[in-house]
TORDREN-672386 format. One record per residue (C-alpha): x, y, z. Coordinates in steps of 0.001 Angstrom, whole numbers, padded with zeros to 6 digits, always signed. Layout:
BEGIN
XYZ/...
END
This chain:
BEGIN
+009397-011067+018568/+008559-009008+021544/+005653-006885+021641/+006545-003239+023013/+003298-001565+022790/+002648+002075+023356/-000224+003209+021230/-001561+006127+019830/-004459+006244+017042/-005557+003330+014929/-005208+000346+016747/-003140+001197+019269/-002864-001129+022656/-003775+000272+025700/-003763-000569+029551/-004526+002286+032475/-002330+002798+035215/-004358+005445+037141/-006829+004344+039817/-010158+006601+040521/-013734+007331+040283/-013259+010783+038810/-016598+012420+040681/-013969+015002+043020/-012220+016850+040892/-009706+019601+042993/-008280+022507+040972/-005821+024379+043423/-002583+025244+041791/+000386+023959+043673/+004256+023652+043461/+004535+020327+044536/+007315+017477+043938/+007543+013257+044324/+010530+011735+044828/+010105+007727+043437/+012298+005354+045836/+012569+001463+044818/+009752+000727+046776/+007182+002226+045436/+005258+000494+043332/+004730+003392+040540/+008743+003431+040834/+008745-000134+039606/+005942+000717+036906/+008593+003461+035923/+011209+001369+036340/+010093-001796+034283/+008975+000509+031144/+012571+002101+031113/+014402-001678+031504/+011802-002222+028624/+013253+000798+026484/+016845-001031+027116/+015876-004232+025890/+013983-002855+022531/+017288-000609+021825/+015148+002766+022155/+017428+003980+024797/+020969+003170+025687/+021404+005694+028422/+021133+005443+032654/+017695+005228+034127/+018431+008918+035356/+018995+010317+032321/+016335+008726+030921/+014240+010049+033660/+015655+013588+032718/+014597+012662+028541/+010779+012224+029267/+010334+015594+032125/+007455+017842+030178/+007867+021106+028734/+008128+024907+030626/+005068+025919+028764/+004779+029069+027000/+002154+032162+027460/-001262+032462+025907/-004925+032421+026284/-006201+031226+029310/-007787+027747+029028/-010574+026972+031830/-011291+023413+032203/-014497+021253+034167/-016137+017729+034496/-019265+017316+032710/-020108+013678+034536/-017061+011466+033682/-016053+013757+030704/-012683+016718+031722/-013336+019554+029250/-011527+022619+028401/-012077+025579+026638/-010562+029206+025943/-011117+032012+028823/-014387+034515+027356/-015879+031117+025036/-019160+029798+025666/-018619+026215+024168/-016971+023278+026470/-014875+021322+024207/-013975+017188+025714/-010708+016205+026405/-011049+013243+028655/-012774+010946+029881/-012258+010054+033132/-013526+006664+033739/-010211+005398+032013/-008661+006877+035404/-010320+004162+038045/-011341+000807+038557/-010429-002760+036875/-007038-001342+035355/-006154+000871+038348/-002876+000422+040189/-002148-002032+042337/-003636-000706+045784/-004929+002196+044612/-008404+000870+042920/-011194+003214+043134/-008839+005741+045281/-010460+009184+043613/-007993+011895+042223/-007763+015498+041899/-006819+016990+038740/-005166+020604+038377/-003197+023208+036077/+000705+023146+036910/+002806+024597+035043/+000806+024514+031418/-000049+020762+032452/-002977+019164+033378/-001674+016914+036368/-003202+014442+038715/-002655+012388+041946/-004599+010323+044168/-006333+012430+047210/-003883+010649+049512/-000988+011623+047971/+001377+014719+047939/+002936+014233+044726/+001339+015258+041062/+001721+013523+037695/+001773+014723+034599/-001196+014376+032052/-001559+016404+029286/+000788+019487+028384/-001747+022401+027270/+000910+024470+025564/-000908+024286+022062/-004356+025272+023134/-003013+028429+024837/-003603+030802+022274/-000499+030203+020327/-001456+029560+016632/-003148+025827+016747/-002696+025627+013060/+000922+025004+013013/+000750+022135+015131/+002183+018470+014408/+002556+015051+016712/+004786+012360+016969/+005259+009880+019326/+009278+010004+020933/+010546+008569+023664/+007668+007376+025439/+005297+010677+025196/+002740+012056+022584/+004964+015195+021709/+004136+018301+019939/+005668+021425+018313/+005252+024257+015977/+006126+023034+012424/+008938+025553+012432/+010305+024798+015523/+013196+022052+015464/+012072+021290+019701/+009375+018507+020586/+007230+019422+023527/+005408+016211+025419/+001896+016374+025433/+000550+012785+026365/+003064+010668+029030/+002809+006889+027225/+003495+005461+030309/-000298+006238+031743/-001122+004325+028802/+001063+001875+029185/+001261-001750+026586/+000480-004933+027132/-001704-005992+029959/-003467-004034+032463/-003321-005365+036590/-006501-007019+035623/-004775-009199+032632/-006607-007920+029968/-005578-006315+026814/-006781-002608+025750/-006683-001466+021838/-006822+002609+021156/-008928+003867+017871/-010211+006963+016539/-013990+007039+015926/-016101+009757+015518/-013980+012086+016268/-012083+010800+019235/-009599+009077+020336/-011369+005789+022158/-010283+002483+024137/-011750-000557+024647/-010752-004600+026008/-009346-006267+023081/-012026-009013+021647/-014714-006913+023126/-017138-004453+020875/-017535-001073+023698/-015297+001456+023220/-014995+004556+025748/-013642+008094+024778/-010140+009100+026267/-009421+012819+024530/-011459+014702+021659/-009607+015024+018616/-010509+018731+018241/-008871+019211+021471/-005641+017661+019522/-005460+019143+016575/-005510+021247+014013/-006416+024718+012711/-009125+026965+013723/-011940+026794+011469/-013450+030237+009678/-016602+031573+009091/-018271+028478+011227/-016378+025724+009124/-014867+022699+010620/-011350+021768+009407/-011249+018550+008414/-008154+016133+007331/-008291+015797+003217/-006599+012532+001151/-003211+014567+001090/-002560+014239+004720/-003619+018344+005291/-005979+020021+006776/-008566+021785+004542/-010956+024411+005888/-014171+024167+003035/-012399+023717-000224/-009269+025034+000602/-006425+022886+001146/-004428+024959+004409/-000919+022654+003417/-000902+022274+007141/+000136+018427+007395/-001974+016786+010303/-000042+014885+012983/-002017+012055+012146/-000136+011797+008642/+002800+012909+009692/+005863+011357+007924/+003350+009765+005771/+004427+009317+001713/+000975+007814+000819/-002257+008047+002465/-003756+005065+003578/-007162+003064+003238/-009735+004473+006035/-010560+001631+008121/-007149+000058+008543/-006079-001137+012522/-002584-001078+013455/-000525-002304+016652/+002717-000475+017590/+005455-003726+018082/+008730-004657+018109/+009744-006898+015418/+013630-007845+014861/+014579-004900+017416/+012123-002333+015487/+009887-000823+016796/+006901+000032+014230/+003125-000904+013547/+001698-004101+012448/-001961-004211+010268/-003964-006068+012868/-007130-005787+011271/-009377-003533+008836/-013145-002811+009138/-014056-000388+005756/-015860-001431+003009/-013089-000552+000194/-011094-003529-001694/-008862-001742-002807/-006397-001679-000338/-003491+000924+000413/-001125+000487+003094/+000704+003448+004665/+004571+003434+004990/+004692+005438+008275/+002401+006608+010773/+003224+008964+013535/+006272+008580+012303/+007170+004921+012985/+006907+002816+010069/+004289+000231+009345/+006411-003453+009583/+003855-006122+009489/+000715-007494+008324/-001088-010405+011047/-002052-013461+009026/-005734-012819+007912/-005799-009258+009272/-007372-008378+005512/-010626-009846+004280/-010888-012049+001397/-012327-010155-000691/-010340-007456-001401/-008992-006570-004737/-006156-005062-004665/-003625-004366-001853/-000077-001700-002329/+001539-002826+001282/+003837-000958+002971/+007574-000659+001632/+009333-001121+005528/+007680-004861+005002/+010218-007930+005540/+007513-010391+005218/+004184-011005+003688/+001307-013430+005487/+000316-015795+003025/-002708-014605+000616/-003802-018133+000172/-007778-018116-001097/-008213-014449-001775/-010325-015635-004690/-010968-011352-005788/-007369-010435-005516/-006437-009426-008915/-003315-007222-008116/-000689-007085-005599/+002126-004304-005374/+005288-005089-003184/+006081-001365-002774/+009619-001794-003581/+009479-003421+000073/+013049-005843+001355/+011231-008186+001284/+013315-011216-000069/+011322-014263+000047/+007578-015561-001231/+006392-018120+001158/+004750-021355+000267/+001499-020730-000679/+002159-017254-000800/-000640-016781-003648/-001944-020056-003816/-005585-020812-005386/-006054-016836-005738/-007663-017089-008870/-007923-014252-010454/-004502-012490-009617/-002953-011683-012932/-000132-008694-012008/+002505-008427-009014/+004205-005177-009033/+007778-003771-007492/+008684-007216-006298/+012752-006449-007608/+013918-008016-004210/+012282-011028-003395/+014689-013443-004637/+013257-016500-003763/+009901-017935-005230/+008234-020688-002761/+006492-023917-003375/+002786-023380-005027/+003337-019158-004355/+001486-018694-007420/-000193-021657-008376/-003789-021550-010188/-003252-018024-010202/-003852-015989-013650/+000526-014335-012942/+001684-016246-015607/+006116-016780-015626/+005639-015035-018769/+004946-011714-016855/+007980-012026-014442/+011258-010451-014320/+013263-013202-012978/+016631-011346-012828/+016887-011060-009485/+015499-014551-009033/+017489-017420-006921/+014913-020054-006021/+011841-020604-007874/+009518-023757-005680/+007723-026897-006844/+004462-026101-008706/+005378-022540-007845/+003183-021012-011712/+002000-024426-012211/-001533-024836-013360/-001528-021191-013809/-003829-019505-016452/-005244-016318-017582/-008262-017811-016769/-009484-021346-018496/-009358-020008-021812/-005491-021012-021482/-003504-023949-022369/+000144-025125-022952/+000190-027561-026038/+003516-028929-028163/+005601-025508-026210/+003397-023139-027180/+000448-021049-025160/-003165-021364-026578/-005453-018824-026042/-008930-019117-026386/-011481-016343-026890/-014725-015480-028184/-013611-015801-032066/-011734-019215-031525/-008274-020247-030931/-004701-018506-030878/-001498-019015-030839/+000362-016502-027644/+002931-014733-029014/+004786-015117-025705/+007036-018108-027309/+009233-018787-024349/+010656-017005-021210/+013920-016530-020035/+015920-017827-016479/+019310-015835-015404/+021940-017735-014557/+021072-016803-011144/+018610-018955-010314/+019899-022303-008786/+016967-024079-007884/+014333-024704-009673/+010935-027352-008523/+009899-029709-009920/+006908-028963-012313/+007640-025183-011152/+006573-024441-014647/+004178-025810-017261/+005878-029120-019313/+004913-027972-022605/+006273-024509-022896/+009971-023250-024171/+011965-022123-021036/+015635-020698-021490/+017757-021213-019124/+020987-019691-019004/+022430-021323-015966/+023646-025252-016240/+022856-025660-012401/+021270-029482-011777/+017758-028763-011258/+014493-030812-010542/+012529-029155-013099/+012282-031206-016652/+010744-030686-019787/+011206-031295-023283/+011000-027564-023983/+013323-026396-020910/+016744-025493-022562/+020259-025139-020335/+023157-022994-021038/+021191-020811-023292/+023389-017770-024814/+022415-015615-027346/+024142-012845-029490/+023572-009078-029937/+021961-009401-033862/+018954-011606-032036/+020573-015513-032418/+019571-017854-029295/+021719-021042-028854/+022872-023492-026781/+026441-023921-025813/+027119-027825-026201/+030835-027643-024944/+032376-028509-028810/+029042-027145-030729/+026132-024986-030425/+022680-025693-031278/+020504-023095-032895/+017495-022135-030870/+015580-019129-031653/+016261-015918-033390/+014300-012817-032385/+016281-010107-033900/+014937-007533-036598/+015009-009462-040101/+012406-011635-041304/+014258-013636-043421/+017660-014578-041832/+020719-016564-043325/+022050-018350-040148/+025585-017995-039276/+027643-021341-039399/+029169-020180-036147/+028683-018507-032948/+031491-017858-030628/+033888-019778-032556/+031995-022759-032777/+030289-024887-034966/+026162-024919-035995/+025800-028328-035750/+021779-028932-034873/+018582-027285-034701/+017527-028054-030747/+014048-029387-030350/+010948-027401-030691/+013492-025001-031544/+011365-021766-033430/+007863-023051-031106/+005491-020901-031816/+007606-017561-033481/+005446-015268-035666/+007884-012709-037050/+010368-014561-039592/+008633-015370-043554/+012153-017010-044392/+015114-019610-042374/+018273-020432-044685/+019594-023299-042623/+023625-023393-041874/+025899-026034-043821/+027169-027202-040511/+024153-028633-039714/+023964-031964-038936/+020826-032845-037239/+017324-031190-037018/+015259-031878-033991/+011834-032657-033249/+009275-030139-034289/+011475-027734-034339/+009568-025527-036392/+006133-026011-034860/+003195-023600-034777/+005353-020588-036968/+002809-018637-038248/+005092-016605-041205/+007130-018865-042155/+007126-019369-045887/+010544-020630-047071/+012847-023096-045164/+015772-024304-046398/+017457-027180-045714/+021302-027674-046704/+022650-030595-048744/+024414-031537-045022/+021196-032697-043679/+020795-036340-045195/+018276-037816-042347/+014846-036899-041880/+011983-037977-040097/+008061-037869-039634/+008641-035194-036855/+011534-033471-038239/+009245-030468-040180/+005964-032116-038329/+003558-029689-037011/+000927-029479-034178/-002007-031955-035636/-005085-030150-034592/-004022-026707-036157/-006631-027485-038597/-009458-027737-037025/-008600-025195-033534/-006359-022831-034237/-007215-021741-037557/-004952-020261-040195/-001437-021463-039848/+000643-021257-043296/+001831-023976-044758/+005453-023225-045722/+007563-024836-048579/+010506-026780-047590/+012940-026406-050296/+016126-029064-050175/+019872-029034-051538/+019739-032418-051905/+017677-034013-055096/+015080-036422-053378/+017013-039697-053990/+019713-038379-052166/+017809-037837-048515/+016941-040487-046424/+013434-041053-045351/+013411-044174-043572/+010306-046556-043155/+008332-042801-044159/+007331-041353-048280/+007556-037819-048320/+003754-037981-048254/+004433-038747-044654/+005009-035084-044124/+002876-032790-042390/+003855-029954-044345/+002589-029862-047427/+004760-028633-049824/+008150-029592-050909/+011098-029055-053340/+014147-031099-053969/+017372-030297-055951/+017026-026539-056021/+019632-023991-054793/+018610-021187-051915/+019134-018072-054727/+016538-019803-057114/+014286-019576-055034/+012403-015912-054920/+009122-013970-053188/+007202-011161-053201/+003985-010249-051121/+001800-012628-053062/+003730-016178-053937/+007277-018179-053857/+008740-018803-056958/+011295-020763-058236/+013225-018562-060917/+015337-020215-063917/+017214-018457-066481/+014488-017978-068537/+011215-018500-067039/+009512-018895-063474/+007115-021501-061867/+005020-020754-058698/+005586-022490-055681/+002964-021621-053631/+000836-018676-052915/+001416-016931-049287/-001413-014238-049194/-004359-016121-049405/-007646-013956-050098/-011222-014395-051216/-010277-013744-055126/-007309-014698-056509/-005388-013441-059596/-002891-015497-060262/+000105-013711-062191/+001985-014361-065522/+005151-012803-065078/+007641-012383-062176/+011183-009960-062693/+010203-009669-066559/+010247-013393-066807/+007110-015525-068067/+005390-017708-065680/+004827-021333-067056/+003927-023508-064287/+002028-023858-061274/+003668-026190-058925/+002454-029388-056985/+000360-027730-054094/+000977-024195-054854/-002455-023327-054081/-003009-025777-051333/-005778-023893-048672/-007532-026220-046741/-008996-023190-044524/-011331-022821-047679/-010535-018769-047761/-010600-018778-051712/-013698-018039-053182/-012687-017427-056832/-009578-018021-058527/-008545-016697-062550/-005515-018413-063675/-003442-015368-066183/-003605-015970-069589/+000277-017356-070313/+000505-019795-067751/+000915-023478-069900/+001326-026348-066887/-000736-027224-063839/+000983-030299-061447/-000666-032539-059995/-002598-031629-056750/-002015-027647-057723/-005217-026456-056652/-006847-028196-053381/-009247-026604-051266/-012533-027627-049253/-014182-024345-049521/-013045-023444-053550/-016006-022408-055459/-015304-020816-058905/-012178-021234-061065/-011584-020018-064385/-008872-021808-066518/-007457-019596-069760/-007254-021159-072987/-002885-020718-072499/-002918-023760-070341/-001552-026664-072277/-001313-029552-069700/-003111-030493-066602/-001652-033074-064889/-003463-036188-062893/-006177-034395-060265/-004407-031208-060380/-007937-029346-058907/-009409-031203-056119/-012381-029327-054125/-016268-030852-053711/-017546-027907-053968/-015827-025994-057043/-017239-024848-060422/-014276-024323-063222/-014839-022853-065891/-012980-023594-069125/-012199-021413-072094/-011289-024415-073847/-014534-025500-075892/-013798-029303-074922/-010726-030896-072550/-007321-031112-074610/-005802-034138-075692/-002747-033081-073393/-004923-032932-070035/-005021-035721-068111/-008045-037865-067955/-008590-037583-064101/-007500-033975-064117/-009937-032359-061473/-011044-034931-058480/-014808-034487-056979/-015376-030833-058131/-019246-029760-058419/-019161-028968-062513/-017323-027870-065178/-018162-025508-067527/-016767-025709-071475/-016322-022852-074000/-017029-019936-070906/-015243-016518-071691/-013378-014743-069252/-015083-011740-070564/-018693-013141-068656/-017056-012788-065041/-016473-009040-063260/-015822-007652-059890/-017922-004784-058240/-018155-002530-055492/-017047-006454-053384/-019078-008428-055285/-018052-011276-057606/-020373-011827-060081/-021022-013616-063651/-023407-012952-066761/-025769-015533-067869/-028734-015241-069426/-028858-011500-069629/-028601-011525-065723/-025759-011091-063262/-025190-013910-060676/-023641-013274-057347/-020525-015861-056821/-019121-014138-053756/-019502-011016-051548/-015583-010158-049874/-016424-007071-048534/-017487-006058-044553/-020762-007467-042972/-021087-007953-039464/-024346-007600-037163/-024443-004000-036802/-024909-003185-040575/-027164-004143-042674/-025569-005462-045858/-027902-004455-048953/-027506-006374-052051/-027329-003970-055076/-029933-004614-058125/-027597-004422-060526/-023609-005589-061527/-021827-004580-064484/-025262-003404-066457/-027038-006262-065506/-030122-006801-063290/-028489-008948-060310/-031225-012296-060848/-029400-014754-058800/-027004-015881-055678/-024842-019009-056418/-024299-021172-053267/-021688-019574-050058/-021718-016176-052109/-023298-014763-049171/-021110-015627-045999/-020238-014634-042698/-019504-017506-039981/-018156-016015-036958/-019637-013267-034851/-021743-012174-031887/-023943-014832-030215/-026777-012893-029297/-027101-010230-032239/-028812-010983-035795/-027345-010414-039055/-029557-008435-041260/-029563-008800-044969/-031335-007086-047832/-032728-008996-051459/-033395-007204-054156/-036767-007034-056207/-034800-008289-059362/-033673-011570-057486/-035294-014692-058970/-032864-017632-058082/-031110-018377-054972/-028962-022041-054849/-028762-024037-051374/-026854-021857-049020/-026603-018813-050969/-026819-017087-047796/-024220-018764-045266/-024510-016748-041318/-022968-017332-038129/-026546-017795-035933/-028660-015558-036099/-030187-014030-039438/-033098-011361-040418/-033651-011343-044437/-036098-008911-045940/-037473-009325-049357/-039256-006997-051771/-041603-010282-052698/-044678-010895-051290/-043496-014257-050682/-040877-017174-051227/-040596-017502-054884/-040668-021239-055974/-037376-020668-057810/-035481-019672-054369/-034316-023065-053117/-036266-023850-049900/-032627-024313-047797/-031223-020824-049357/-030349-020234-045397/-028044-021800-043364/-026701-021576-039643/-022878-022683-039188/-023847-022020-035602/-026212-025170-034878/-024994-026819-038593/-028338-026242-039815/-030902-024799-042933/-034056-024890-040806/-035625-021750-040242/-035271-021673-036232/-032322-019312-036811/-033604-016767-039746/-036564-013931-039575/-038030-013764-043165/-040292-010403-043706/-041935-009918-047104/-042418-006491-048817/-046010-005536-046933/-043611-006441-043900/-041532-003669-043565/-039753-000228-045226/-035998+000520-045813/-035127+004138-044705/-031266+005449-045443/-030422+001237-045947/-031810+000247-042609/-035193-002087-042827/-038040-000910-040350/-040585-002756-039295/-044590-001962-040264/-046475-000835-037423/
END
């Protein structure tokens, strides 16, 4: 790259040519021409910037002509503009003003940068022709300086700048014709005679020079001299964030030269160079000294467009950067631990570099990248861009580790082809469930992507990358069906069309559904119901792993061999994730017919399962499956899971008999209460477990229980039956808390959220589903269904997630006499106010208790007794 440097305004390079001390200035106005001959050494100044022009393809043309393309303009009438030294400082101003306006400073025009020969040789400036010229006392010939045709009365407001074949040029903004103001080769790039380097800015309010690496600048022109409309009534134009210049509040629409060509404004504090890069000539960010971090590069600036940014010309700690679109290349962002988004401008830029984003922690969005087609090795890694987020289609080459190790933040992980998110209420399940590579892409890295998450690719290119969840010659169809082509058979893959409960096709494209791929449905949340294919042959490893609607799948009398990870599930759903359902498997085949190997079907981590049944028995609605005969209906399992449950007698007109084997399996302990219909005659074994059950009522209807058909530590059942029936069996509940003979059905009633029973004249609180969180206070009433409320039964009273810092607050009532260990069940933090003076001896001494620390001390609860406080419209206030 060669550096062709002419420079104008931000960060421009600079070197003098002129030679003087500036005290003598001569203002006689003379008609007087120079001829250059090869052996002067201007001449090969002149000479040397025009073979420059050749070489950078700015100008193709003789060195006459171009000679001819830089002479200055005829001028044009006007005011009269009077000009003087003030020290070191040329000023100007119009004929009949009082105020001296500077232009120039004069000690650019001597000394260290000088011409060869002519150091310290003094000059005389005067008026020629509308220009400012100069020459050395010695010699007979003038050079041009500074064209004055737009401060000669002509109307300043219309004025714009560019920069054209080596001269700061003006004009009228509705004249097509440039006139030069400024001849770029007095202020010639690169090096000075002396070897040292010059930069060009614009600070307080003019244009200024200074040796590049050193901190003292010097002026060179005024900008008011340069630019701009007259103010009115004593204000001072200034340049507004549109690029115009605005007089007070109002916006003029005159574009400053300073913006000119400009589609976006950029970031005040921003240093350019003007370079060649590739043959073009444009500017390159060299460096930035504002206190913004959110960064906006302009596209153009006088003009030329903005090509390059130097490595580390930004600080680190920026937080956002737009660059400019006329960018080929990026430096590498490598560390810019506050950069959280980056926008490519729509730039050709066609290629992320190694390291590109590396270790820039918190970036979590690119933006108009749609030409970079290669990614590079680590570009994004331990980054928060996740490959989730990007639009590969234009994608060729994606680099070792390239998103590896990337996260939103550590709350992230990639387990069994899924993405687990963590946040303040626990663990999730991402519904991002895989991404998708075009065909396009070629190359892919090794571990250029998390292991454990599904990746569809649609090329068959041999790549480095491998995973268990990375799929090749994906296709998929226009209904939503994702497979992969296997040559003589496809394997079923995903389905993400509109139906929840699908029937898949035995054939796509003409050939046969032969196997479910590995981790196959990872993670989907949208279908309730899969009817598997008679084609199939094979089911893969967890293939249906972490689906968090699924209710039915059926398997197809063609699928003979199963094993302990065919229908497994991720292990630890239980006790991080939280709810996932547990669907019913429902086989063709009777259970003597399927082969289990070495395994039971108690092997199985999915609960529930049905042999021998065909796929149109088997029936739902919002509340449970159901297996429908010709004349009555058994229950399956229950899919909407709530704090009560009321479970039905009839389904499509037809009785219901039976509850199933595991029907009401909830190991998430969401049931609180659970009234079986009066109708229902047969419980299975194993139809009712739950760690968290508390109350169930059994109607007198049920004939049979079979062998530990309720099994829950912590349950109460109730029985209308005055004693257990011969027909029950003798172990028919397993480690419940109590059962209750001869109890009517008639004692138990729901109110305003509140379950409650009637014993002893008095109402008992079994369990509160309603809202209570730690910015209401939940009041408990004084009286259910007639009857003072005496009494809170153990968990009635829960709420176990929530806000670390804030208290729950909680309300007794006078009336309440009893409370059982853990009535009142809280997340942390708890404030209970009672209407007694103190803690009755009939209110067990652990009625609290803190899931947050596991604990029923009272480190975690305010009590306040009735002298203690006040309750105004249902909020408790403290006693002064």
């Amino acid at each position: 790259m060669k550096r062709f440097v002419y420079s104008v305004f931000i960060l421009l390079v600079f070197t003098g040519v002129l030679g003087c001390n500036g005290d003598d200035i001569l203002t006689s106005i003379e008609d007087t021409t120079y001829e250059l001959t090869a052996e002067d050494e201007l001449y090969e100044k002149i000479h040397g910037i025009y073979q420059l022009a050749l070489e950078s393809e700015i100008f193709d043309g003789s060195y006459e002509e171009w000679l001819e393309s830089i002479q200055g303009p005829s001028g044009s009438d006007g005011r009269e503009v009077l000009f003087q030294v003030d020290g070191l400082l040329l000023q100007w101003m119009y004929e009949g003003e009082d105020t001296w306006v500077d232009l120039f400073d004069l000690s650019l025009i001597e000394g260290s940068n000088g011409l060869d020969g002519n150091d310290g040789a003094e000059i005389e400036l005067d008026m020629i022709d509308n220009s400012i010229m100069w020459k050395y006392t010695d010699d007979s010939s003038w050079n041009h300086l500074v064209d004055i045709d737009f401060l000669s009365g002509n109307d300043a407001s219309n004025v714009e700048f560019d920069i054209v074949e080596g001269y700061i040029v003006w004009r009228y903004v509705d004249e097509e014709e440039w006139h030069q103001l400024i001849d770029l080769s007095l202020l010639t790039g690169g090096n000075g005679s002396d070897g040292k380097e010059v930069v060009i800015d614009v600070i307080d309010g003019y244009i200024q020079w200074k040796y590049l690496g050193t901190d003292q600048y010097y002026n060179i022109v005024s900008v008011d001299a340069l630019s701009g409309p007259q103010g009115e009534d004593g204000l001072t134009p200034y340049i507004g964030d549109n690029g115009h210049w605005w007089i007070g509040e109002e916006d003029t629409g005159i574009p400053t030269g300073f913006t000119k060509n400009m589609d976006r404004v950029g970031t005040d504090g921003l240093y350019f160079n003007l370079m060649v890069k590739d043959g073009v000539a444009g500017y390159e960010v060299s460096a930035y000294n504002g206190n913004d971090t959110d960064i906006i590069i302009p596209n153009e600036i006088f003009g030329e467009k903005v090509i390059s940014i130097r490595q580390n010309a930004l600080p680190s700690n920026i937080t956002s950067l737009s660059i400019s679109r006329y960018l080929t290349s990026i430096p590498s962002f490598e560390d810019y631990e506050f950069l959280e988004s980056f926008d490519f401008n729509h730039a050709n830029i066609d290629s992320m570099s190694s390291n590109a984003f590396r270790d820039a922690t918190q970036l979590k969005e690119i933006l108009n990248y749609e030409h970079i087609t290669s990614i590079g090795d680590y570009a994004f890694y331990n980054t928060k861009v996740l490959f989730t987020g990007i639009d590969f289609k234009n994608i060729t080459s994606i680099g070792t580790y390239a998103f590896y190790n990337n996260s939103y933040s550590s709350n992230v992980d990639f387990v069994k082809g899924m993405m687990i998110i963590e946040d303040d209420i626990g663990y999730s399940i991402s519904d991002e469930s895989f991404i998708v590579l075009p065909e396009s892409v070629t190359t892919i890295g090794e571990k250029a992507f998390p292991q454990e998450f599904s990746i569809y690719y649609r090329g068959n290119s041999d790549v480095d990358f491998i995973s268990s969840y990375f799929h090749k010659n994906v296709k998929n169809t226009e209904d939503g069906y994702w497979y992969v082509d296997r040559s003589t058979y496809v394997g079923l893959l995903n389905y993400t069309g509109e139906l929840t409960e699908i029937d898949v096709p035995s054939q796509f494209n003409g050939k046969n559904v032969n196997l479910v791929e590995h981790n196959a449905f990872v993670a989907d949340n949208h279908l309730t119901r899969i009817n598997l294919p008679n084609t199939l042959t094979s089911i893969g490893f967890y293939a249906f792993t972490g689906m968090r609607q699924l209710q039915i799948l059926y398997v197809p009398s063609s699928i003979v061999d199963i094993s302990d990870r065919t229908f497994a599930k991720y292990d630890s759903f239980n006790n991080e994730i939280g709810y996932v359902p547990a669907p019913i498997i429902i086989f063709e085949n009777n259970l003597v017919d399927m082969n289990l190997g070495s395994n039971s079907i108690s092997d199985y981590g999915w609960i529930r399962y049905g042999f021998g049944y065909t796929k149109d028995e088997i029936k739902q609605d919002d509340q449970m499956v159901y297996l429908e005969n010709s004349t009555t209906v058994e229950i399956l399992m229950i899919k909407e899971i709530t704090d009560t449950i009321n479970v039905p007698v009839t389904y499509n007109d037809k009785p219901i008999t039976r509850i199933k084997s595991r029907a009401f399996y909830d190991p998430f302990g969401r049931v609180n209460f659970i009234q079986i219909g009066d109708g229902i005659m047969f419980i299975s074994s194993q139809a009712f477990i739950s760690n968290e059950l508390q109350y169930v009522f059994i109607p007198e209807s049920v004939s049979a229980v079979n062998y530990q058909a309720f099994y829950s530590d912590n349950a109460t059942i109730f029985v209308e039956h005055d004693s257990k029936p011969d027909n029950w069996d003798s172990s028919w509940y397993e480690d419940v808390d109590s059962v209750v003979w001869g109890q009517s059905i008639s004692d138990f009633g729901i109110e305003n959220d509140y379950l409650f029973m009637i014993n002893n004249n008095g109402a008992y609180i079994l369990a509160y589903t309603g809202e209570w969180n730690y910015s209401e206070t939940l009041v408990i009433p004084t009286e259910l269904g007639g009857y003072d409320v005496v009494g809170i039964k153990t968990h009635a009273i829960k709420y176990t997630s929530g806000n670390y810092s804030y208290p729950m607050k909680i309300v007794l009532p006078a009336t309440l006499t009893y409370l059982e260990e853990r009535a009142i069940t809280y997340y942390r933090y708890i404030k209970i106010y009672s209407y007694a003076s103190s803690q009755p001896s009939s209110w067990d001494y652990y009625f609290g208790y803190s899931s947050y620390n596991g604990s029923s001390s009272s480190s975690y609860r305010d009590i306040y007794w009735s002298n203690e406080w006040r309750l105004i419209d249902d909020e408790p206030i403290l006693n002064s």
